[in-house]
C-alpha positions as CSV (number, residue, x, y, z in Angstrom):
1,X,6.1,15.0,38.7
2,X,8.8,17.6,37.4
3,X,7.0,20.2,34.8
4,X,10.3,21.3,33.8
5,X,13.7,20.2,32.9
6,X,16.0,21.3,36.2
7,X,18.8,22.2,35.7
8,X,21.7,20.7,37.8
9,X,23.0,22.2,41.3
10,X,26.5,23.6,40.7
11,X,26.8,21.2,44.5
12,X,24.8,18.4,43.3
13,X,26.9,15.3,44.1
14,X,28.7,13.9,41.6
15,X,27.0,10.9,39.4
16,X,28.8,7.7,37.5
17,X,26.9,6.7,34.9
18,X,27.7,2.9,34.0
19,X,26.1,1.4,30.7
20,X,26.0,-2.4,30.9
21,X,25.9,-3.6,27.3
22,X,27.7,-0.3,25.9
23,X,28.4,-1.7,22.6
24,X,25.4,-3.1,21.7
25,X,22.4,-1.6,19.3
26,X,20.4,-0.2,22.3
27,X,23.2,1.6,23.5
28,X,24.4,3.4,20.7
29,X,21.1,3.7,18.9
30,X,19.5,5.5,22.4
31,X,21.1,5.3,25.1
32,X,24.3,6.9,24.6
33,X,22.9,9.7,22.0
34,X,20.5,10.8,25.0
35,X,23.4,10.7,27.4
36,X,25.7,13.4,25.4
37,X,22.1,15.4,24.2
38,X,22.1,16.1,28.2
39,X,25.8,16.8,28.6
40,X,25.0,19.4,25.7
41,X,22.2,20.8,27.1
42,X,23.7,21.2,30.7
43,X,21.6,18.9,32.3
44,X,24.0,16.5,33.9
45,X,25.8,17.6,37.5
46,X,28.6,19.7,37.1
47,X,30.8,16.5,38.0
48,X,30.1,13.2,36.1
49,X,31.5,9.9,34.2
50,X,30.1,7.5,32.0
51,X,31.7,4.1,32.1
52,X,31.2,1.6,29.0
53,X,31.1,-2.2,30.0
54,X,30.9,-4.8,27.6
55,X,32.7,-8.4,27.5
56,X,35.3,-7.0,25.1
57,X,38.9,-5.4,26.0
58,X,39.1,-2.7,24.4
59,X,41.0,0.8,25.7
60,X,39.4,3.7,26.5
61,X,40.7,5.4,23.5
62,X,38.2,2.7,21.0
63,X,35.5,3.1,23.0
64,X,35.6,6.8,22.6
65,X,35.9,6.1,18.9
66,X,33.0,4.0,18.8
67,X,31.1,6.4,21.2
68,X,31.6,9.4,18.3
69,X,30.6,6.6,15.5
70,X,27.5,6.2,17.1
71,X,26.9,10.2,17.6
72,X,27.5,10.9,14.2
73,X,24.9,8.0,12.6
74,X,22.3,8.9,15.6
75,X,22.5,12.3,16.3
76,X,23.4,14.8,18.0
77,X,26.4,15.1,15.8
78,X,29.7,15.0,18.0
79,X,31.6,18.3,17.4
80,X,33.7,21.0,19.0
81,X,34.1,21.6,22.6
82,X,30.5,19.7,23.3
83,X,32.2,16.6,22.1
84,X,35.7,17.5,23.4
85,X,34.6,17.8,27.3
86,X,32.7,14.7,26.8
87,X,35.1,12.5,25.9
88,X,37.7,13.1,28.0
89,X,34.8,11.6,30.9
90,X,34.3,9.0,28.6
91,X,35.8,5.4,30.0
92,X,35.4,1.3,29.0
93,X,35.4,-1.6,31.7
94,X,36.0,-4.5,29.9
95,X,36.0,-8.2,30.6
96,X,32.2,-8.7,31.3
97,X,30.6,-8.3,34.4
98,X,29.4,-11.2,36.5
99,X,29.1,-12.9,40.4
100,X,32.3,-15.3,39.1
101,X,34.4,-12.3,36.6
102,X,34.0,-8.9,37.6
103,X,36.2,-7.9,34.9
104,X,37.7,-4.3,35.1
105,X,34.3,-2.9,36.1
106,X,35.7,-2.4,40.4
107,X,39.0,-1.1,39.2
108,X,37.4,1.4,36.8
109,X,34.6,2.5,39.3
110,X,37.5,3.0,41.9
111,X,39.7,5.2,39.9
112,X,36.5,7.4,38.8
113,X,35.4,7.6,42.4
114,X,38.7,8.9,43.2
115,X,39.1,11.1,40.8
116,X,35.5,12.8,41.4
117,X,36.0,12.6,44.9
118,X,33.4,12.1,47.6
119,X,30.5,9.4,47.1
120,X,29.5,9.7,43.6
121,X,25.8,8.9,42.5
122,X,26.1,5.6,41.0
123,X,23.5,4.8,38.2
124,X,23.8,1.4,36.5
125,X,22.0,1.6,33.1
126,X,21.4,-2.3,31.7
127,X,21.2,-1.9,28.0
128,X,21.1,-6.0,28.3
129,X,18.9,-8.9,27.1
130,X,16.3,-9.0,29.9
131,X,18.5,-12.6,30.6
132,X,21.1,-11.4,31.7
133,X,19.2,-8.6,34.0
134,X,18.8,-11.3,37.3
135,X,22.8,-12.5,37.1
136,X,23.8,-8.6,36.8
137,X,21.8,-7.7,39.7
138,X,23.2,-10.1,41.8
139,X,26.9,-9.0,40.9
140,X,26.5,-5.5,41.8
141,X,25.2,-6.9,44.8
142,X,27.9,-9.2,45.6
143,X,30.4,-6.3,44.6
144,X,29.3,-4.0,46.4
145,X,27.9,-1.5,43.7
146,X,24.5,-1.9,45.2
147,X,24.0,0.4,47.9
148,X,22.4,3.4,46.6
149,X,22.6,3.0,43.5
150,X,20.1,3.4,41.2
151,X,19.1,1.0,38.3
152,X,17.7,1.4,35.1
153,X,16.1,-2.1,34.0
154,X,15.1,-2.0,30.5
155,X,12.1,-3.9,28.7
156,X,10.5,-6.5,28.6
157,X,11.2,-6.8,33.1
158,X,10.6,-10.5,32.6
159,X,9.5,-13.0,29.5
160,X,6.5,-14.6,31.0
161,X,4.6,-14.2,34.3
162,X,6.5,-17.3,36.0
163,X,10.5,-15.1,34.8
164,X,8.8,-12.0,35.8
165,X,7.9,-13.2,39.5
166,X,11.8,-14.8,39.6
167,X,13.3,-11.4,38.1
168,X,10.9,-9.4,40.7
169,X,12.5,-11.7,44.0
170,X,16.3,-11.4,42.7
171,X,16.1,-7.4,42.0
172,X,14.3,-6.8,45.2
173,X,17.1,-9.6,47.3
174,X,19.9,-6.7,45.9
175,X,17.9,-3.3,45.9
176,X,15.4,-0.8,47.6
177,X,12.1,-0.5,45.3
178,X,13.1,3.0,45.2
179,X,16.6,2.6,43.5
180,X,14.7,0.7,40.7
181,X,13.9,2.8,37.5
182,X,11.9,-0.1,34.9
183,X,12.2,2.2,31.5
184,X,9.0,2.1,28.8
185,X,10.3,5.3,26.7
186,X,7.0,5.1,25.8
187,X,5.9,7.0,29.2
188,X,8.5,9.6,28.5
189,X,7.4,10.9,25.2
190,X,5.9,14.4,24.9
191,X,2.6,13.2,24.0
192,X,1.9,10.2,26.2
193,X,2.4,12.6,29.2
194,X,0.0,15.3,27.1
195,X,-2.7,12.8,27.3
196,X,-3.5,13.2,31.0
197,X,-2.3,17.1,31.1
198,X,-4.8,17.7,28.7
199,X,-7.7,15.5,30.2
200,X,-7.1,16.8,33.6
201,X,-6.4,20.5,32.9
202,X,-9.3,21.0,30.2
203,X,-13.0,20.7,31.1
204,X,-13.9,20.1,27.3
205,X,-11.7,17.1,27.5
206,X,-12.7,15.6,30.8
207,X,-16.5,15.9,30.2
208,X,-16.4,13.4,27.7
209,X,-13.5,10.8,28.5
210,X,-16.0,8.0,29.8
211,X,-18.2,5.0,28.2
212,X,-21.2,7.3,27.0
213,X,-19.1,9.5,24.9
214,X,-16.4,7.3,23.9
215,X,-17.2,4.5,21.2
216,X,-13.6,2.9,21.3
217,X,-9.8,3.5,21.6
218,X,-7.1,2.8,18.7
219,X,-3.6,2.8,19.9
220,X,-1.6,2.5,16.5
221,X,2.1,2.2,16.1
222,X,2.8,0.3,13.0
223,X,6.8,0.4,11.6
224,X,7.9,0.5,8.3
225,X,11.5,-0.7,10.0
226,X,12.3,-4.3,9.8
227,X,14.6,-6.4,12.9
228,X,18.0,-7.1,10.8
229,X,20.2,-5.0,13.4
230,X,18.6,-7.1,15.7
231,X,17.3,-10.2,14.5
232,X,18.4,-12.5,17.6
233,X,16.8,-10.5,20.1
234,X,13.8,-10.3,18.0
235,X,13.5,-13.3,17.4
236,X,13.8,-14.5,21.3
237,X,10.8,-11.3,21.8
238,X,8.8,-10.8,19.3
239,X,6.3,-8.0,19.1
240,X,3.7,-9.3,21.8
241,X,6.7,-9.3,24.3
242,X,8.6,-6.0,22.3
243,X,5.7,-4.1,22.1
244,X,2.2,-5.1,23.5
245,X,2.8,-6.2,26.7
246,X,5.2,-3.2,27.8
247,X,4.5,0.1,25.5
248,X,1.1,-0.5,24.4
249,X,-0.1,-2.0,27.5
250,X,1.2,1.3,29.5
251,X,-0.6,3.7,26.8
252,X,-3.8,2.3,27.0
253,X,-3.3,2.6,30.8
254,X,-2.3,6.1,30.5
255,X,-5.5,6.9,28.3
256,X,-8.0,5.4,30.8
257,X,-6.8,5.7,34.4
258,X,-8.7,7.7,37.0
259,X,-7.8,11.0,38.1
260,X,-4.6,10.4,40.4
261,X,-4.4,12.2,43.7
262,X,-1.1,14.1,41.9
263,X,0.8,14.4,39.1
264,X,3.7,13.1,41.0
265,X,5.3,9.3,41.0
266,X,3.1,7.5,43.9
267,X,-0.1,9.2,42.0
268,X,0.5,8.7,38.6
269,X,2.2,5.6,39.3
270,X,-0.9,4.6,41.6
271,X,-3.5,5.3,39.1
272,X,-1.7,3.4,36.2
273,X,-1.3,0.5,38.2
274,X,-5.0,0.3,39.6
275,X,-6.2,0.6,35.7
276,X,-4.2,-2.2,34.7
277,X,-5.4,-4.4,37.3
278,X,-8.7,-4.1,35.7
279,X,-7.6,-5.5,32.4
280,X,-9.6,-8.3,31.4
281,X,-7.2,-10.9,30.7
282,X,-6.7,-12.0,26.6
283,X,-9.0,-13.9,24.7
284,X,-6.7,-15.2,22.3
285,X,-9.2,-15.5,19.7
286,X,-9.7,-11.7,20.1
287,X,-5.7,-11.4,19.0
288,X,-4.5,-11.8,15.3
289,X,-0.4,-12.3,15.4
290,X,1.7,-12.2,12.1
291,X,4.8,-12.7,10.4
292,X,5.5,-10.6,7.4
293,X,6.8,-12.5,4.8
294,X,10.7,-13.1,4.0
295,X,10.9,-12.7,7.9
296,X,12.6,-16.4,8.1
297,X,15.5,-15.2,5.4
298,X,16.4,-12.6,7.8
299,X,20.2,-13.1,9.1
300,X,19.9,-14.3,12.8
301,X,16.2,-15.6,12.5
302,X,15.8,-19.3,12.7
303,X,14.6,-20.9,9.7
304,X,11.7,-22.0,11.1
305,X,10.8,-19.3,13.4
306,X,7.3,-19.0,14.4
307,X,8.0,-15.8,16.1
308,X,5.4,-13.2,15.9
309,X,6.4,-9.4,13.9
310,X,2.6,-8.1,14.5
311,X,0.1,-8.3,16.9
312,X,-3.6,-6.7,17.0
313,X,-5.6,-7.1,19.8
314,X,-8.5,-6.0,21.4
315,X,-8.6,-4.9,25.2
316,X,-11.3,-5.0,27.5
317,X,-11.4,-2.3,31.1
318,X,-13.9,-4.4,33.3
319,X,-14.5,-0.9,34.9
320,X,-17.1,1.7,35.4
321,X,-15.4,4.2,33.3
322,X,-14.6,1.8,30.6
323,X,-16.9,-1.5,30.7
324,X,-17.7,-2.4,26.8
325,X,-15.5,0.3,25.4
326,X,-13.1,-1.7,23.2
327,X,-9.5,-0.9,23.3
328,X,-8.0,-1.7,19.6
329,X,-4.2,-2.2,20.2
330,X,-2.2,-2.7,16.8
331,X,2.0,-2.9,16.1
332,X,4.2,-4.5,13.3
333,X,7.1,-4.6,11.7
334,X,7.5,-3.8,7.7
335,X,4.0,-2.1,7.7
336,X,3.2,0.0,5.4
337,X,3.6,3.5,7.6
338,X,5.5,4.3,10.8
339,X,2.9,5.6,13.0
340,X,2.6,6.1,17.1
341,X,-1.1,7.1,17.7
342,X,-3.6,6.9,20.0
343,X,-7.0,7.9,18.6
344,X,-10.5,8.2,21.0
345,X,-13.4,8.2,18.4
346,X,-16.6,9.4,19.9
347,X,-20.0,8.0,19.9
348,X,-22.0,10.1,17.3
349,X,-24.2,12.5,19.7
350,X,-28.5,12.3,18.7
351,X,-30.1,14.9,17.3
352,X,-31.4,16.1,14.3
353,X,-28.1,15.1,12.1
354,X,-28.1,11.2,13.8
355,X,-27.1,8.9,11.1
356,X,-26.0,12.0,8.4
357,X,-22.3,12.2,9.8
358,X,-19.4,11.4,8.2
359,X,-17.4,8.7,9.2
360,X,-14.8,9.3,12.1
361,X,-15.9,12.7,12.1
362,X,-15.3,12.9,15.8
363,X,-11.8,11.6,17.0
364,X,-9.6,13.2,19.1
365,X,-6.2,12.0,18.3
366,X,-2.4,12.4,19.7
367,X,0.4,11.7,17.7
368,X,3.5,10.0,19.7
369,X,5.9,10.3,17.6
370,X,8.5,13.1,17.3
371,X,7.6,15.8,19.8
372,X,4.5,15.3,19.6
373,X,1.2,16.6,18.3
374,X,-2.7,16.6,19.0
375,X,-5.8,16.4,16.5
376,X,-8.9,16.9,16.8
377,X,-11.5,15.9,13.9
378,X,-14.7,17.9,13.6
379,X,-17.4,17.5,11.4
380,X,-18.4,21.0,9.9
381,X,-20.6,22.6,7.1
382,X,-19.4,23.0,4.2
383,X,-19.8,26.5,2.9
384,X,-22.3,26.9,0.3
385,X,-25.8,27.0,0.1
386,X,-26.6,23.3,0.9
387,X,-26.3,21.6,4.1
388,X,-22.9,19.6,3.6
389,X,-21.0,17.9,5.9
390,X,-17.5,17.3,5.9
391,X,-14.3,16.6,8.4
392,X,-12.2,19.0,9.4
393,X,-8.7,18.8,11.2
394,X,-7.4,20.8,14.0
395,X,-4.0,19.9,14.6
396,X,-1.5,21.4,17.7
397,X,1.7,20.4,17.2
398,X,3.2,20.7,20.7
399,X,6.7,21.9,19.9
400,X,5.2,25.0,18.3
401,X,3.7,26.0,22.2
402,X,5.4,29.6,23.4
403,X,9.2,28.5,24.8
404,X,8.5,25.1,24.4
405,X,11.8,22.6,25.0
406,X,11.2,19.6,23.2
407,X,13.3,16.5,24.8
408,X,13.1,12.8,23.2
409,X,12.1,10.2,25.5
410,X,15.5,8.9,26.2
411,X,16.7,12.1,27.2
412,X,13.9,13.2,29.5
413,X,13.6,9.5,31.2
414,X,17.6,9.5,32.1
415,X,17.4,12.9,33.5
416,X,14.5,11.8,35.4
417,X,16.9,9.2,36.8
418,X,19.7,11.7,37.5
419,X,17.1,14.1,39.9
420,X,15.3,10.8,41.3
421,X,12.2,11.4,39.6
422,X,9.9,7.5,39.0
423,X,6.9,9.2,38.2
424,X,7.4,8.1,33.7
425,X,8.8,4.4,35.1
426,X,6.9,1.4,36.1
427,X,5.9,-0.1,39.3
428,X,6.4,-4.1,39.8
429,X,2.6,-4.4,41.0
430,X,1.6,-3.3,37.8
431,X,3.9,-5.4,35.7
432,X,2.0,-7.9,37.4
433,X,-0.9,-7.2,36.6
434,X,0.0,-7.0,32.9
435,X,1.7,-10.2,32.7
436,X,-1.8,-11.7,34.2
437,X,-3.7,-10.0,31.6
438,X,-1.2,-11.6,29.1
439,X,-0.9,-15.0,30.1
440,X,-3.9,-16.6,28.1
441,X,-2.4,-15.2,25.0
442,X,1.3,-16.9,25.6
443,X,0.0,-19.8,26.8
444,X,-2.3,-20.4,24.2
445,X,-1.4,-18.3,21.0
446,X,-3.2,-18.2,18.0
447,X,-2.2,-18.7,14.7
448,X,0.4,-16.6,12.9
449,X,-0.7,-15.2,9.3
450,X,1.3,-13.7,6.9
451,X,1.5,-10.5,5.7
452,X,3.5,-8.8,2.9
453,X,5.8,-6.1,3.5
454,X,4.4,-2.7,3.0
455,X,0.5,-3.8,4.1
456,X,-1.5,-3.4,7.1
457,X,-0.7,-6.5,8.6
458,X,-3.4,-9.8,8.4
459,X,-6.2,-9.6,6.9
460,X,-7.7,-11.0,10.0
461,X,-6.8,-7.8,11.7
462,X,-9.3,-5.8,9.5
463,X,-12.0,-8.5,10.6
464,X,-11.1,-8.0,14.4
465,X,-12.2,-4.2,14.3
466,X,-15.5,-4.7,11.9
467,X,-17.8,-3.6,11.5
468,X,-15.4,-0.2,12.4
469,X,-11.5,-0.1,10.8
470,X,-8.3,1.4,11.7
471,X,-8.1,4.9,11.2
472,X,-4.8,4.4,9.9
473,X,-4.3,2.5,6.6
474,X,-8.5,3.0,5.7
């Protein structure tokens, strides 16, 4: 696993960077924000294109345009010779991409190879509706765009366990394992990869990360946003297939694998994928999905869309390390906070103050969002001459460590595929497993309950965690 951002060999080999779906929300909301963020922070080779692709035909020139639109709304703000440099690699396919129209994409990616010179690095990026991920696959297969490349899949890899198993055969019929990068940004975020720094690095940590001193695990990430810029592919995903069954799934298996053999990508990959394969599949009447209401009026949404916006669940590790330790797993839309945390609250220890601590007194909590922060909750005495008890927060934001270089998830996980590095990105035996742990809960949902906009979701959530509650939204 890298422990720092490299920077690029002046000789590295040149790299093409080709974004499949360029003018779509995901590509200008992430993709292409993270994409100039490493252009301004020298972290790309000294040689590199990016190349748009979309079914439009429009000139290099727009695309640009509609590259520095996106920039300015998203961030980092295109000015100067940072923006200047970057455009003038910048460069639009049009016409689609397909095994029966190739469009412009050939003729593009010939002209940029000539003009880098050598055998460029390809890296095809498919900011795409996981439908159209199999047909693309076999196109740069069948024009030759292939061979070593590398290819960045986004989520969800598959919609069920039966698409999942098709998508698995047709990638692996085109491509090497190893030129497959499966992104869950969710693995690339400061915190998520603080979780096992600071089991593994700190005694105090590791002493008590098993069944007899943990009571349960909350992995929270409620959103106040709602889905109107992008209601159709919400409403094909929902948040089981959005959020649960990709970055919730790979949290939870963050927080409880074993000790890997390394910090690199066959051991943290290994241990993440031997954790999930001891997820006790769904019980659907242990899951409470909802829609919050007005959801249906929502541009793009079918009228009489039964499509999920929340899910809570709870998650069973048939394990010795984790066997009856509940796993609370919790994400909306239109909630009433946007939240990413992951909370550990510990059984209260005997001894002469059993049954006179406060509540949640003893959590160790990590914030995912932003750069990243971890809390710990104490219970202490309150000074004075009696003995009371109150909670107290330690809290370690991580971008205030000494020289600390703070990256957003996007960033660091597209550098990661620039240097080769799969250690943040998912294996396929491990999507298995999670689509097996998933499959009693699409097969056979439950119920979806409304909720207003601005709550916490069901009431029926509340009842799932009792006689405990989430930490956030008490």
């Amino acid at each position: 696993m890298v422990t720092a951002m490299q920077q690029p060999d002046p000789a590295a080999r040149p790299a093409v960077f080709v974004l499949f779906g360029a003018t779509g929300d995901l590509a200008r909301r992430m993709v292409l924000p993270a994409f100039y963020r490493l252009a301004c922070e020298g972290l790309l080779p000294r040689q590199w294109m990016l190349v748009g692709n979309g079914r439009g035909d429009i000139t290099h020139e727009n695309f640009r345009a509609r590259v520095r639109d996106a920039l300015t709304e998203f961030g980092p703000k295109p000015e100067g010779t940072d923006w200047d440099s970057f455009a003038q690699r910048v460069f639009f396919a049009g016409g689609g991409f397909s095994s029966g129209n190739p469009g412009s994409l050939p003729d593009v990616l010939g002209q940029a190879r000539a003009s880098l010179g050598g055998s460029p690095q390809l890296v095809h990026y498919l900011a795409v509706p996981p439908v159209a991920f199999g047909g693309l696959t076999q196109a740069l297969g069948q024009y030759g765009l292939a061979d070593g490349a590398r290819v960045v899949f986004e989520k969800p890899f598959g919609t069920s366990p039966g698409s999942f198993r098709e998508l698995d055969q047709i990638v692996h019929s085109v491509l090497d394992e190893q030129q497959v990068y499966r992104i869950d940004h969710f693995l690339g975020k400061e915190a998520t990869q603080d979780l096992h720094v600071l089991r593994f690095a700190n005694s105090s940590s590791a002493a008590y990360w098993d069944r007899g001193h943990v009571e349960s695990v909350q992995i929270d990430v409620p959103e106040t946003l709602g889905i109107s810029d992008r209601a159709q592919f919400y409403d094909a995903t929902g948040a089981v297939l959005d959020m649960l069954v990709t970055h919730l799934f790979q949290v939870a298996a963050e927080v409880a694998m074993e000790p890997p053999a390394s910090l690199d990508a066959p051991g943290l990959q290994a241990a993440r994928n031997e954790v999930l394969s001891c997820f006790r599949p769904l019980d659907p009447q242990e899951v409470v999905l909802g829609q919050f209401d007005g959801y249906r009026a929502v541009p793009g949404v079918a009228p009489h869309s039964g499509r999920d916006t929340f899910v809570a669940a709870r998650v069973w590790i048939d394990n010795p390390r984790w066997r009856d330790v509940p796993f609370y797993l919790r994400t909306g839309k239109r909630m009433a906070a946007s939240k990413q945390r992951v909370s550990l609250i510990l059984r209260e220890p005997p001894g002469p103050l059993a049954g006179q601590l406060p509540r949640d007194g003893n959590v160790l909590s990590f914030s995912l969002a932003g750069d990243g922060e971890i809390d710990l909750l104490l219970v202490a005495k309150k000074p004075g001459p009696a003995l009371d008890l109150d909670v107290v927060r330690a809290a370690v934001p991580l971008a205030s460590l000494h020289g600390a270089d703070p990256l957003p998830p996007y960033v660091r996980l597209i550098h990661d595929v620039l240097i080769g590095d799969r250690s943040l990105f998912t294996r396929p035996d491990g999507l298995a497993a999670v689509w097996q742990v998933a499959e009693p809960l699409l097969t056979s949902p439950p119920p979806v309950r409304g909720y207003a906009p601005g709550s916490w979701g069901p009431a029926e959530a509340r009842e799932l965690i009792a006689p405990g509650q989430w930490l956030l939204g008490q």
